[in-house]
Biopython code that builds the backbone (N, CA, C, O; Angstrom):
import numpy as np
from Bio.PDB.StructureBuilder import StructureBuilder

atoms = [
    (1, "UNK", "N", (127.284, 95.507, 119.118)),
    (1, "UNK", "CA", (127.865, 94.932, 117.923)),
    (1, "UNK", "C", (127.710, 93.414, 117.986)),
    (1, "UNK", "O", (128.079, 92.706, 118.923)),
    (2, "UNK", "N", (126.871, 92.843, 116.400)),
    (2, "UNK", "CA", (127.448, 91.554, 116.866)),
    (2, "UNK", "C", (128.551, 91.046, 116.419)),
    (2, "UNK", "O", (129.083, 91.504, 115.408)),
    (3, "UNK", "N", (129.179, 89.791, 117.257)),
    (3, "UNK", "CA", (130.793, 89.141, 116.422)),
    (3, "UNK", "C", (130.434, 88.623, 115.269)),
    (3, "UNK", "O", (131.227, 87.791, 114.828)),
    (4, "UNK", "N", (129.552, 88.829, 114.672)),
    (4, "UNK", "CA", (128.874, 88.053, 113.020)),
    (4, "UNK", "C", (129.437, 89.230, 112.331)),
    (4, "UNK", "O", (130.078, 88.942, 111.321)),
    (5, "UNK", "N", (129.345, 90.731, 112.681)),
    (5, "UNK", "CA", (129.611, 91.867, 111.911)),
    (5, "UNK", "C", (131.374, 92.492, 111.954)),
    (5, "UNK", "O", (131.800, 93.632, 111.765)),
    (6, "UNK", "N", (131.993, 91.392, 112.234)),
    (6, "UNK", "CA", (133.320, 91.404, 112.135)),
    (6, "UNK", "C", (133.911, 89.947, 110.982)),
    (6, "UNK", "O", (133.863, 88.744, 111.242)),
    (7, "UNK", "N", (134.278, 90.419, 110.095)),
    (7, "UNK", "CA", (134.659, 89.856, 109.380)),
    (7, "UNK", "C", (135.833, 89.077, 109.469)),
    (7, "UNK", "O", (135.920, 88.084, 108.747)),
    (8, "UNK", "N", (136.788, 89.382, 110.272)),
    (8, "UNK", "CA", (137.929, 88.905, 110.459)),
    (8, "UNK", "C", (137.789, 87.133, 111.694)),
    (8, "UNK", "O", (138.393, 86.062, 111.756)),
    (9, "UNK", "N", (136.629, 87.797, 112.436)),
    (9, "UNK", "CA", (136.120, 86.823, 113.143)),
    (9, "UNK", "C", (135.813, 85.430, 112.612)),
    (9, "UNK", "O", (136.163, 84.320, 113.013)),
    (10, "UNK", "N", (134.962, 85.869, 111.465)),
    (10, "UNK", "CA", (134.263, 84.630, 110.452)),
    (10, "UNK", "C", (135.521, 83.637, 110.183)),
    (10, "UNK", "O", (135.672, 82.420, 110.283)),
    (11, "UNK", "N", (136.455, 84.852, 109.748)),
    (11, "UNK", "CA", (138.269, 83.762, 109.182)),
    (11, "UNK", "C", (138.687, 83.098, 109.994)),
    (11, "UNK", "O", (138.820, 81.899, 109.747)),
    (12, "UNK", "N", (139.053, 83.619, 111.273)),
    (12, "UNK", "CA", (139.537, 82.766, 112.566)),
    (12, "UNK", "C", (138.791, 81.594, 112.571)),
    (12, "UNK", "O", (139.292, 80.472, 112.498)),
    (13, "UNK", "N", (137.268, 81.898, 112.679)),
    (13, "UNK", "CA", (136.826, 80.872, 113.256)),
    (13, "UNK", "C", (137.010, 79.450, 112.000)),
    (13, "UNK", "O", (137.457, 78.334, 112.266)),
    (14, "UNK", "N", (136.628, 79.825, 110.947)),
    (14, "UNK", "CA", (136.940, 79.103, 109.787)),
    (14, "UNK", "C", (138.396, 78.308, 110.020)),
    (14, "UNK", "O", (138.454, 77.087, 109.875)),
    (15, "UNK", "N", (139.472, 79.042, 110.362)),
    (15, "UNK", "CA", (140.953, 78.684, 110.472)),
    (15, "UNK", "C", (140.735, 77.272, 111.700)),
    (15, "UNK", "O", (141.015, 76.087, 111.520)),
    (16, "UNK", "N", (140.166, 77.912, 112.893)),
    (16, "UNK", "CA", (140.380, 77.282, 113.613)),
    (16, "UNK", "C", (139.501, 76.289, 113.934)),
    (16, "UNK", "O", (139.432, 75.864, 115.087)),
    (17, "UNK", "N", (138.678, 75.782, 112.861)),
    (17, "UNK", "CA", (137.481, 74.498, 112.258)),
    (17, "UNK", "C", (138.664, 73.493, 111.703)),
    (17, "UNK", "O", (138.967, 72.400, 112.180)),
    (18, "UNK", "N", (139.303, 74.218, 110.462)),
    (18, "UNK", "CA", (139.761, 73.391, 109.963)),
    (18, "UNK", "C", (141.124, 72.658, 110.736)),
    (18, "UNK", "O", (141.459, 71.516, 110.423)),
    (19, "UNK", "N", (141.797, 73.376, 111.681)),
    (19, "UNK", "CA", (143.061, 73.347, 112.056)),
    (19, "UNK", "C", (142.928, 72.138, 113.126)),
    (19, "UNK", "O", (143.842, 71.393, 113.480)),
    (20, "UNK", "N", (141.272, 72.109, 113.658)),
    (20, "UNK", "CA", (141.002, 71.020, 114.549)),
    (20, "UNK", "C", (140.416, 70.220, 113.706)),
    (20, "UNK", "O", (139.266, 70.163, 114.142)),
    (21, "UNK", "N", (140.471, 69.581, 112.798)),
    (21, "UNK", "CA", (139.867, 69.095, 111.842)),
    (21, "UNK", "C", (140.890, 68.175, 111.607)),
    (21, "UNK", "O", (140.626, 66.974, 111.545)),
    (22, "UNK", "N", (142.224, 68.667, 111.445)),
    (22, "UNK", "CA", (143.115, 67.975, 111.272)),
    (22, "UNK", "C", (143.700, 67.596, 112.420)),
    (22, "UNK", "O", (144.746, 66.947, 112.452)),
    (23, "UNK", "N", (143.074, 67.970, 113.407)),
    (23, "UNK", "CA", (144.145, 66.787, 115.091)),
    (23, "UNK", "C", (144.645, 65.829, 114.881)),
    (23, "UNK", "O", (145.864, 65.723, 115.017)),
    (24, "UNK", "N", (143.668, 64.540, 114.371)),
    (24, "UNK", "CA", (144.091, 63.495, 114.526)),
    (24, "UNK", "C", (144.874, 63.068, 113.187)),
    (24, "UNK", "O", (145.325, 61.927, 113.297)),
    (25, "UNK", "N", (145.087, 63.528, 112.256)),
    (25, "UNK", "CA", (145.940, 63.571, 111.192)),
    (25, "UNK", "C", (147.101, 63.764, 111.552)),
    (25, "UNK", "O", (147.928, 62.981, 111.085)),
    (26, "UNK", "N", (147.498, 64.624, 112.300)),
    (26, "UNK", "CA", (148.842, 65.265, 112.835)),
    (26, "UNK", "C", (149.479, 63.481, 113.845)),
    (26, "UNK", "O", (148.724, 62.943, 114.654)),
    (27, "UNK", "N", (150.814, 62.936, 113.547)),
    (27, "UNK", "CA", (151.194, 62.187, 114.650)),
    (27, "UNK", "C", (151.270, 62.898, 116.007)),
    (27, "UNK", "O", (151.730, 63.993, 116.329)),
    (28, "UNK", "N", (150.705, 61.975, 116.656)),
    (28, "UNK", "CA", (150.884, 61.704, 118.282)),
    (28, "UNK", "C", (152.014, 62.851, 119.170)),
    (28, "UNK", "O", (151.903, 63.759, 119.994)),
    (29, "UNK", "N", (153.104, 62.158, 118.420)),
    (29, "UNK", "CA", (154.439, 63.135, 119.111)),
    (29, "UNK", "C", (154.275, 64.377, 118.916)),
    (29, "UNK", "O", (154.596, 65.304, 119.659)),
    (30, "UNK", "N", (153.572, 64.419, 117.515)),
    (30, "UNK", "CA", (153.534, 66.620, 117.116)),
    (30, "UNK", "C", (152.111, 67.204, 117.783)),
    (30, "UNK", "O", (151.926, 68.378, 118.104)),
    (31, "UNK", "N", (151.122, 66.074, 117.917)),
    (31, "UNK", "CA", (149.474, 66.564, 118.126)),
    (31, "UNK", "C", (150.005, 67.439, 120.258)),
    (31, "UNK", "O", (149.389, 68.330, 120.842)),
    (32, "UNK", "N", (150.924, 66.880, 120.620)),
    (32, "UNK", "CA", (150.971, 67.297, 122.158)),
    (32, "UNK", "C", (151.980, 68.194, 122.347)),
    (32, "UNK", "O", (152.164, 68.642, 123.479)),
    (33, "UNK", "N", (152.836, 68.617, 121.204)),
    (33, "UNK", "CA", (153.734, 70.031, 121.428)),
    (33, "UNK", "C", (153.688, 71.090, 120.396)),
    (33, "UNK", "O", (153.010, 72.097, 120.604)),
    (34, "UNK", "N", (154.332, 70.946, 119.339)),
    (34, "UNK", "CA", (153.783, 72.488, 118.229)),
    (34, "UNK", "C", (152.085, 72.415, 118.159)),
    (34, "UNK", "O", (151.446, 73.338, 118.664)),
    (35, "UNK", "N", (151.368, 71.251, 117.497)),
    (35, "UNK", "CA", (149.782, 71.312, 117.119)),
    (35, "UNK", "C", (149.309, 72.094, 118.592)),
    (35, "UNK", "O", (148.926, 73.263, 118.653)),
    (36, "UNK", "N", (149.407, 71.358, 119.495)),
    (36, "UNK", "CA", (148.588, 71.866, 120.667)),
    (36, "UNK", "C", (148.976, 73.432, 120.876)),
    (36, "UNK", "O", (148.132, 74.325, 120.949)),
    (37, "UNK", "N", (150.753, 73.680, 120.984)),
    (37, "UNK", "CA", (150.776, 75.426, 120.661)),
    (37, "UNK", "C", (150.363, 75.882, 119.802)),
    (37, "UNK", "O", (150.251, 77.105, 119.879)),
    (38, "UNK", "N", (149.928, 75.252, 118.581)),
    (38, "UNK", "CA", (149.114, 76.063, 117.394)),
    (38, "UNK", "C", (148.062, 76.440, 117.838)),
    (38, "UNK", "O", (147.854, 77.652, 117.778)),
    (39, "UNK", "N", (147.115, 75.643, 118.385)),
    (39, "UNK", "CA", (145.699, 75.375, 118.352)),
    (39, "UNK", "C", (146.194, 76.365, 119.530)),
    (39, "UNK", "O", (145.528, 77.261, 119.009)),
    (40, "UNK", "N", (146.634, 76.859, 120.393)),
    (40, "UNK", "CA", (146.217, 77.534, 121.316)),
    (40, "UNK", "C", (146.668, 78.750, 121.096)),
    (40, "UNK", "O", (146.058, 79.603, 121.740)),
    (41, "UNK", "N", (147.659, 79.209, 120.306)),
    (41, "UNK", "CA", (147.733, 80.395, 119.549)),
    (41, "UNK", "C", (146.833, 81.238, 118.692)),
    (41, "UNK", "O", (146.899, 82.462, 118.579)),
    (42, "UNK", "N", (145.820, 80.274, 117.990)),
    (42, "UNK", "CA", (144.556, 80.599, 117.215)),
    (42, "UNK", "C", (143.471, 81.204, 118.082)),
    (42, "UNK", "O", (142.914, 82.293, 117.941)),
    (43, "UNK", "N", (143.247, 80.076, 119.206)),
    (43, "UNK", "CA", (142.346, 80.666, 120.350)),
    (43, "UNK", "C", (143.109, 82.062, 120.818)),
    (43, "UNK", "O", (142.382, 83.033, 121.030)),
    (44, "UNK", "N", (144.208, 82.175, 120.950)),
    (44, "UNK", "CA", (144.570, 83.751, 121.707)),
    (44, "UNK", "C", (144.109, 84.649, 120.717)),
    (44, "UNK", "O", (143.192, 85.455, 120.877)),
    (45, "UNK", "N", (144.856, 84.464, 119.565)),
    (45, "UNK", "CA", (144.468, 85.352, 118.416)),
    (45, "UNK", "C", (143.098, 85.891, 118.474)),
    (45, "UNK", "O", (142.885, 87.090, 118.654)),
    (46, "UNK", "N", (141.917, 84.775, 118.282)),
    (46, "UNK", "CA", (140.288, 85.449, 118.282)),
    (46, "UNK", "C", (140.050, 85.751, 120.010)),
    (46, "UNK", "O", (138.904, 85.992, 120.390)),
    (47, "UNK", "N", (141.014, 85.726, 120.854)),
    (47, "UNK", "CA", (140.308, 86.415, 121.822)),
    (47, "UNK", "C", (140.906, 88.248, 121.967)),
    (47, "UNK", "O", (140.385, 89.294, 122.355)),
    (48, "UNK", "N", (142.445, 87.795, 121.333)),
    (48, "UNK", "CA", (142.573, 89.512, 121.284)),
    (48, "UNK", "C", (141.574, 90.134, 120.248)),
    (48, "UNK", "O", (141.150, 91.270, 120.462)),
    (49, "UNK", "N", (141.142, 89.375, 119.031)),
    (49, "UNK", "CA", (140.704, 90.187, 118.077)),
    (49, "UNK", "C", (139.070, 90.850, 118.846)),
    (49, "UNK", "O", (138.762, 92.025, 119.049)),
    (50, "UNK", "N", (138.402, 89.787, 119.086)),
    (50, "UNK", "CA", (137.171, 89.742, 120.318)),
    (50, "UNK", "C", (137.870, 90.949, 121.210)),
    (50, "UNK", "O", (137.054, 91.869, 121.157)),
    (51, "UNK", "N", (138.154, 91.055, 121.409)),
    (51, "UNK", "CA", (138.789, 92.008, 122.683)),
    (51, "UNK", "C", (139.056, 92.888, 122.021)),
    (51, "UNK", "O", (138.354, 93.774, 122.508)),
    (52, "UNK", "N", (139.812, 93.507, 120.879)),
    (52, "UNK", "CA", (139.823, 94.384, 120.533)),
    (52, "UNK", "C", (138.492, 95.388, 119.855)),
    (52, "UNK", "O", (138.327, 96.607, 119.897)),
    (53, "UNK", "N", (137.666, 94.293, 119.234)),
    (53, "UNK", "CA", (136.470, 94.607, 118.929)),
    (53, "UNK", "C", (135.578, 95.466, 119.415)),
    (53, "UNK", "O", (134.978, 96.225, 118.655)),
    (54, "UNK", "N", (135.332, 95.463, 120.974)),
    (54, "UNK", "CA", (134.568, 96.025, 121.634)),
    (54, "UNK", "C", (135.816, 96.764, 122.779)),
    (54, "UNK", "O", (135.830, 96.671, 124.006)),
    (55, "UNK", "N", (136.924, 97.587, 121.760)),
    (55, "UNK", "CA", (137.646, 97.848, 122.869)),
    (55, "UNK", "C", (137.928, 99.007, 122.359)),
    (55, "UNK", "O", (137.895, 99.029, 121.129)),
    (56, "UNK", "N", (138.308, 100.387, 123.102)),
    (56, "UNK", "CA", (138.613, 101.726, 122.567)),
    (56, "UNK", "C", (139.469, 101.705, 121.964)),
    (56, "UNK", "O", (140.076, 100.634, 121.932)),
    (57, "UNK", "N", (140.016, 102.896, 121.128)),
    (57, "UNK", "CA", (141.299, 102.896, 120.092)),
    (57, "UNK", "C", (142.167, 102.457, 120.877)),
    (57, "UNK", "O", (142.471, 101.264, 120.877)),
    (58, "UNK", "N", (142.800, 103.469, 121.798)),
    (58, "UNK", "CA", (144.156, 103.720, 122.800)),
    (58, "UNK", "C", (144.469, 102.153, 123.121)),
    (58, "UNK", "O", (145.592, 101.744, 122.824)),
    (59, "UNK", "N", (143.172, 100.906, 123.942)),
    (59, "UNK", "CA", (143.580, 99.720, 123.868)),
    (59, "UNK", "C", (143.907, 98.939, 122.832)),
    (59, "UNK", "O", (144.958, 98.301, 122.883)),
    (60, "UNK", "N", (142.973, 98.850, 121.600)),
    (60, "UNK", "CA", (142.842, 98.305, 120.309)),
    (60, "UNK", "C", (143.647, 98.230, 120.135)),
    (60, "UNK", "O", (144.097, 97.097, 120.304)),
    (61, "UNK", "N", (144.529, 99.205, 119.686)),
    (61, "UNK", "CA", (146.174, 99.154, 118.856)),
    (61, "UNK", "C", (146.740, 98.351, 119.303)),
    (61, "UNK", "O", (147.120, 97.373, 118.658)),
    (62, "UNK", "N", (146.962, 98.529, 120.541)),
    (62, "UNK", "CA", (147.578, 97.482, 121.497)),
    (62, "UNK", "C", (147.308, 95.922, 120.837)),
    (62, "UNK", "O", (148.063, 95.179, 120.211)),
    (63, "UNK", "N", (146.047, 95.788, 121.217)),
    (63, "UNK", "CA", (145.803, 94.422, 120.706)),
    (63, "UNK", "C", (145.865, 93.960, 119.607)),
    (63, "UNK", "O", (146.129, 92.759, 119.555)),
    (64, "UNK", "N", (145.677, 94.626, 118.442)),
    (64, "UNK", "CA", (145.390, 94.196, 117.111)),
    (64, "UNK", "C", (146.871, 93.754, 116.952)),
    (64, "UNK", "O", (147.220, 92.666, 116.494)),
    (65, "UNK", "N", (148.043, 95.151, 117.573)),
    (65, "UNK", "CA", (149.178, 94.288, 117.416)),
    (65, "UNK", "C", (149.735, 93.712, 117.901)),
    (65, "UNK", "O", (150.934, 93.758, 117.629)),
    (66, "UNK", "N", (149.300, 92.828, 118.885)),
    (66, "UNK", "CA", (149.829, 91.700, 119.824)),
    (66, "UNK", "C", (149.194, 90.608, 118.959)),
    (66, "UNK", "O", (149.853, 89.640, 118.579)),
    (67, "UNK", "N", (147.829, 90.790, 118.638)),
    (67, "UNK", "CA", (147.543, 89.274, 117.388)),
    (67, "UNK", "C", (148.127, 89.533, 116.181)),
    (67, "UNK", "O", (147.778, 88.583, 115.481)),
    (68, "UNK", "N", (148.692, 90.133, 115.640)),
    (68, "UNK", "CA", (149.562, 90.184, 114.491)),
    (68, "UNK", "C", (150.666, 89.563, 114.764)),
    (68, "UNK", "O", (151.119, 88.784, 113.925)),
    (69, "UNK", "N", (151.545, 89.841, 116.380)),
    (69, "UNK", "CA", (152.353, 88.737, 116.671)),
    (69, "UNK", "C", (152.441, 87.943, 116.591)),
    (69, "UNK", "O", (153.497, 87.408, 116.254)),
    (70, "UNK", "N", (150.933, 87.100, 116.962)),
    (70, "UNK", "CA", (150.989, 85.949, 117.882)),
    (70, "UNK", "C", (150.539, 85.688, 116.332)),
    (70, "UNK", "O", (150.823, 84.491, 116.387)),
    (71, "UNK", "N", (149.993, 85.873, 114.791)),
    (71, "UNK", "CA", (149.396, 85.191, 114.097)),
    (71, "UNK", "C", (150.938, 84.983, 113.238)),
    (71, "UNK", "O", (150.910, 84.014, 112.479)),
    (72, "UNK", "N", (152.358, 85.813, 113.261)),
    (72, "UNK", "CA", (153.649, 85.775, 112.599)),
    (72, "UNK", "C", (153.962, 84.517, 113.272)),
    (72, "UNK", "O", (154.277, 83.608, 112.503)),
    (73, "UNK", "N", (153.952, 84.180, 114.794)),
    (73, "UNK", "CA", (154.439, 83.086, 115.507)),
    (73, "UNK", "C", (153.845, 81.768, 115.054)),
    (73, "UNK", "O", (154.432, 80.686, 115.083)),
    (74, "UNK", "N", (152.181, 82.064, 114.486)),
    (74, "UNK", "CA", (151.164, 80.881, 113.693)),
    (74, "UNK", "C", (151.911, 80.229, 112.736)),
    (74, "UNK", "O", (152.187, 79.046, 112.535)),
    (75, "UNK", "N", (152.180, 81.294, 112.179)),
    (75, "UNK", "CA", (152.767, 81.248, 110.453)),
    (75, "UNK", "C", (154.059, 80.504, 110.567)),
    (75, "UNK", "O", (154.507, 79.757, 109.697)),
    (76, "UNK", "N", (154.613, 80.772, 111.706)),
    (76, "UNK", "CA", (156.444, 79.799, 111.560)),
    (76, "UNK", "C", (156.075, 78.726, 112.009)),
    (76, "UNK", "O", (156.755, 77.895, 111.408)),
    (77, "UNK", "N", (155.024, 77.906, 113.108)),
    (77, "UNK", "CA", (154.681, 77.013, 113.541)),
    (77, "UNK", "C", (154.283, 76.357, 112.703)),
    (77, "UNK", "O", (154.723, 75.208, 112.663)),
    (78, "UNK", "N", (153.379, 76.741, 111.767)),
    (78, "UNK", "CA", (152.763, 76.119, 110.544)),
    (78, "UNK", "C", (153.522, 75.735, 109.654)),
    (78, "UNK", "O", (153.366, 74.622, 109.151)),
    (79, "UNK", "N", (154.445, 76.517, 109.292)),
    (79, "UNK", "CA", (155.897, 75.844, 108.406)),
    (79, "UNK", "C", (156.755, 74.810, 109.045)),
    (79, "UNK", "O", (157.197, 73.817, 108.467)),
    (80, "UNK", "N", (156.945, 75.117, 110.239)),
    (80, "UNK", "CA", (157.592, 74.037, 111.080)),
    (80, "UNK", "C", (156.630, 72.775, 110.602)),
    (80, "UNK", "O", (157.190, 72.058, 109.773)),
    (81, "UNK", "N", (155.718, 72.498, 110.850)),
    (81, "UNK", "CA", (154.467, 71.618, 111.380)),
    (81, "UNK", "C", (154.865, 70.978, 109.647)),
    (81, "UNK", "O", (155.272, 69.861, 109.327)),
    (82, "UNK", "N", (154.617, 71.943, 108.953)),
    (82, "UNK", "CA", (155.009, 71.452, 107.611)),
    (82, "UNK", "C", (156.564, 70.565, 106.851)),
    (82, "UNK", "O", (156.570, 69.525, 106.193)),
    (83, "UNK", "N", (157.682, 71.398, 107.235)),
    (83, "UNK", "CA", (158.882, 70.304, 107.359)),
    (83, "UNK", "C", (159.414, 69.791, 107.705)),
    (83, "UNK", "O", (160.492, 69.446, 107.223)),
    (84, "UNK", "N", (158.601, 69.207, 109.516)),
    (84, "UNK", "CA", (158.653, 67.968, 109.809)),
    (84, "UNK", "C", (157.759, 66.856, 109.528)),
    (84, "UNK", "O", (157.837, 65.701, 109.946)),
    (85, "UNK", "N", (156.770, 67.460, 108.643)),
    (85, "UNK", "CA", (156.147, 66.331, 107.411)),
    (85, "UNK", "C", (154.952, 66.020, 108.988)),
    (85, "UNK", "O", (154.676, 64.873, 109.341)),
    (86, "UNK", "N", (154.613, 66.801, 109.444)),
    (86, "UNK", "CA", (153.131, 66.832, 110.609)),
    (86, "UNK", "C", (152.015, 66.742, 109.854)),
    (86, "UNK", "O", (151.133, 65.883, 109.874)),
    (87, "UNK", "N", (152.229, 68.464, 108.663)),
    (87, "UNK", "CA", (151.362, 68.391, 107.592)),
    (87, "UNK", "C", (151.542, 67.994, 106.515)),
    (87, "UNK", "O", (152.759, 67.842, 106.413)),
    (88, "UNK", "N", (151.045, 67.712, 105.580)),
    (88, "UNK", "CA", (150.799, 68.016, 104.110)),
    (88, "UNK", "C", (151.175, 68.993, 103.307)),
    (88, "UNK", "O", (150.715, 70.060, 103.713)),
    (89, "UNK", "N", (151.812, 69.105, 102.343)),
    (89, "UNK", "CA", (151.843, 70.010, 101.434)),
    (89, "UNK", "C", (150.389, 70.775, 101.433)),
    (89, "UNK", "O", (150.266, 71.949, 101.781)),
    (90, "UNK", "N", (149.499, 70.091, 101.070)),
    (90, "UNK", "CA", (148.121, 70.558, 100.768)),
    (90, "UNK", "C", (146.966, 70.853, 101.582)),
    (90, "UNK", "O", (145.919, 71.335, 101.152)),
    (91, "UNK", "N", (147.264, 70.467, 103.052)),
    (91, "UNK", "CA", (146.746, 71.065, 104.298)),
    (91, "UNK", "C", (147.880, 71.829, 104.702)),
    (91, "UNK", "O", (147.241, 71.995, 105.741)),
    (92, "UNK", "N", (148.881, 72.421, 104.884)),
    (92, "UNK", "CA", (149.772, 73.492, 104.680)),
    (92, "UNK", "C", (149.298, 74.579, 103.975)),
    (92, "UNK", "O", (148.999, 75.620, 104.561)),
    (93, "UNK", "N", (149.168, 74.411, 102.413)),
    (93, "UNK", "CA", (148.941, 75.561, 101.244)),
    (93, "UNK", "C", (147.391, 76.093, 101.714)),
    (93, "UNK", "O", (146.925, 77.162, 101.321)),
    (94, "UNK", "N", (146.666, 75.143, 102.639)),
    (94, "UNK", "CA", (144.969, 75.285, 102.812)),
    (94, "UNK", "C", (145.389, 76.668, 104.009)),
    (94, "UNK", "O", (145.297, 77.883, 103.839)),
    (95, "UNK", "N", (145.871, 75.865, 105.238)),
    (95, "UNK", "CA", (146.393, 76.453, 106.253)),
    (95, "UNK", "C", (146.954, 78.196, 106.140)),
    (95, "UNK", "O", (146.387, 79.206, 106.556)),
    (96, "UNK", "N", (147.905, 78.094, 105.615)),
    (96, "UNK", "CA", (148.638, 79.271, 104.759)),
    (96, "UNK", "C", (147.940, 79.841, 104.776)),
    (96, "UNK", "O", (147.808, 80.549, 105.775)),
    (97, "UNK", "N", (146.827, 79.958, 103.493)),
    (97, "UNK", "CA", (145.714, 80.600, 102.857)),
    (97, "UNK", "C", (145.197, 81.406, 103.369)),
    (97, "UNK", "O", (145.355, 82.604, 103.132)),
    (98, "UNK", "N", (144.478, 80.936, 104.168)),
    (98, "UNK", "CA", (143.545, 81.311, 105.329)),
    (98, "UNK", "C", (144.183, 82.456, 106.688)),
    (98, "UNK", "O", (143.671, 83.375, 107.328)),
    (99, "UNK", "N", (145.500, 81.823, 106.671)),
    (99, "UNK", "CA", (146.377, 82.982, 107.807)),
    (99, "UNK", "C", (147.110, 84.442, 106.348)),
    (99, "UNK", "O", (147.216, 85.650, 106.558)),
    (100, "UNK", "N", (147.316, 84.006, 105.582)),
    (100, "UNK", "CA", (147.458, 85.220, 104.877)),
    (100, "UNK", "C", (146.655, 85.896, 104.587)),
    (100, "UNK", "O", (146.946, 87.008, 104.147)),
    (101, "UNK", "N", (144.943, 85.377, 104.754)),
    (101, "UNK", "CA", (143.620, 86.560, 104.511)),
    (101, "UNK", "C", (143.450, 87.166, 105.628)),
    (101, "UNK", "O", (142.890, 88.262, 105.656)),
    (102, "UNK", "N", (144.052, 86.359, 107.105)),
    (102, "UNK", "CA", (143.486, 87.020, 108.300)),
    (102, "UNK", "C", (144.865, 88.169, 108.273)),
    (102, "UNK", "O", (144.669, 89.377, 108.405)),
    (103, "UNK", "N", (145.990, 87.691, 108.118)),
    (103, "UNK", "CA", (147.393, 88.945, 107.846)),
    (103, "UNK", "C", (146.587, 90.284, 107.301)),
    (103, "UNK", "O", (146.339, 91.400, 107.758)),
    (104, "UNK", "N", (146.331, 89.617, 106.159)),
    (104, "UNK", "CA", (145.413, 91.252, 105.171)),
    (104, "UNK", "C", (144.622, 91.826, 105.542)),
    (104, "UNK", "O", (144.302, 92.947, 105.147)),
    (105, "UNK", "N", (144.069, 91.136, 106.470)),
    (105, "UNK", "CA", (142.581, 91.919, 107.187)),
    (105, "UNK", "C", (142.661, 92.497, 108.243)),
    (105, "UNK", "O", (141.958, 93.459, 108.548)),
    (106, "UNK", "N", (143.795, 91.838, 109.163)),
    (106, "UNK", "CA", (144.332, 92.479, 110.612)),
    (106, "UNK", "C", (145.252, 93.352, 110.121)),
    (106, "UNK", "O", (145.608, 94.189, 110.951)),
    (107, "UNK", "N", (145.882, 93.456, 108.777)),
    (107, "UNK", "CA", (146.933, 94.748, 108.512)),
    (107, "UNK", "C", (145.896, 95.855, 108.351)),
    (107, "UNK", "O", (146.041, 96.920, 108.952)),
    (108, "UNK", "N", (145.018, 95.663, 107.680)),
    (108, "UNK", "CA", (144.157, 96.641, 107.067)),
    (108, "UNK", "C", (143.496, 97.264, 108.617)),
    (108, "UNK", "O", (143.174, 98.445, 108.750)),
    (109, "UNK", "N", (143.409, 96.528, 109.397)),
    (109, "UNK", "CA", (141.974, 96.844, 110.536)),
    (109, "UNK", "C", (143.696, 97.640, 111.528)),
    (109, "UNK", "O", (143.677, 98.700, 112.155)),
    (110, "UNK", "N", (144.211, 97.262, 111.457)),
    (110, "UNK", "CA", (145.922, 98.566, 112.084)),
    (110, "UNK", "C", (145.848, 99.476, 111.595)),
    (110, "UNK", "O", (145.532, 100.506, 112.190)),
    (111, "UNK", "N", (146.097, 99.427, 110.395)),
    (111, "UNK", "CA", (146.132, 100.384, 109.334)),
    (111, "UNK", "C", (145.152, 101.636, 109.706)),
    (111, "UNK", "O", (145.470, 102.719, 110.195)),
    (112, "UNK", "N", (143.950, 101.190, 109.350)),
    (112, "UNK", "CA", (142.479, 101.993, 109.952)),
    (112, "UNK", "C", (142.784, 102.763, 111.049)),
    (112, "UNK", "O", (142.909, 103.987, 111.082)),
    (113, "UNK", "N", (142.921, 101.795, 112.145)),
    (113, "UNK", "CA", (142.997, 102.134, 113.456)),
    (113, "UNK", "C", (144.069, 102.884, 113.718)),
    (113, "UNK", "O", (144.433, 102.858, 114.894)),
    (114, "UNK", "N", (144.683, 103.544, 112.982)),
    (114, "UNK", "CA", (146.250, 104.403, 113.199)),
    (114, "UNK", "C", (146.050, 105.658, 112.732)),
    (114, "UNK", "O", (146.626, 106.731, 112.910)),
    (115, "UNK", "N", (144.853, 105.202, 111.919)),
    (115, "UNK", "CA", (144.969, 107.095, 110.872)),
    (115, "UNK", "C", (143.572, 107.584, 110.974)),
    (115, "UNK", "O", (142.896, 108.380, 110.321)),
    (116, "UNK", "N", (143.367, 106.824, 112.032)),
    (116, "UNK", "CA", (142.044, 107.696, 113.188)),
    (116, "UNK", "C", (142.487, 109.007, 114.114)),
    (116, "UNK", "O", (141.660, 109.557, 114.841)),
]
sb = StructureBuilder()
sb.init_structure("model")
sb.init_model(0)
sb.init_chain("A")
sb.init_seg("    ")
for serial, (resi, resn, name, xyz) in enumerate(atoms, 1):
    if name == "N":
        sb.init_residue(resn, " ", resi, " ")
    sb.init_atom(name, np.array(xyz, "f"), 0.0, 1.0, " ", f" {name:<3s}", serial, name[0])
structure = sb.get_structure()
């Protein structure tokens, strides 16, 4: 398989372009405690999804829903990040976006993987 033929992959990686895109936007004090747990939450995320990819059902489940965790934990960080004014309204709503298509796509790819 290649990781080009996973779609969910393409989003992450997209997410996590833009999310480093904005480092140095983020102040100093936030870029070395929530940003840096963001940014390293994203990386876990595409390595369970990677991992689940080329991984049997019985593990998969497992994983798909451990990055569904870890992408709910994204999502409060990102709001945090947002009303301590880290982000933008409008790199927020970008941010958001992008984790609610990977939500829909990792619900759907559970979903699948359950009623196998």
């Amino acid at each position: 398989m290649n990781d080009n033929d996973v779609p969910i992959l393409r989003k992450i990686h997209e997410l996590y372009k833009l999310f480093h895109e904005y480092r140095l936007l983020v102040p100093k004090h936030e870029r070395f405690s929530i940003y840096e747990r963001s940014e390293n939450i994203i990386i876990e995320i595409l390595e369970l999804i990677l991992e689940a990819s080329y991984s049997y059902k019985e593990k998969k489940n497992n994983l798909l829903e451990r990055a569904s965790i870890r992408l709910n934990i994204l999502r409060f960080f990102i709001r945090l990040m947002k009303e301590n004014k880290s982000l933008d309204m409008k790199k927020y709503t970008l941010l958001q976006g992008i984790i609610d298509e990977i939500g829909r796509m990792l619900g759907g790819w559970i979903k699948s993987s359950m009623s196998k």
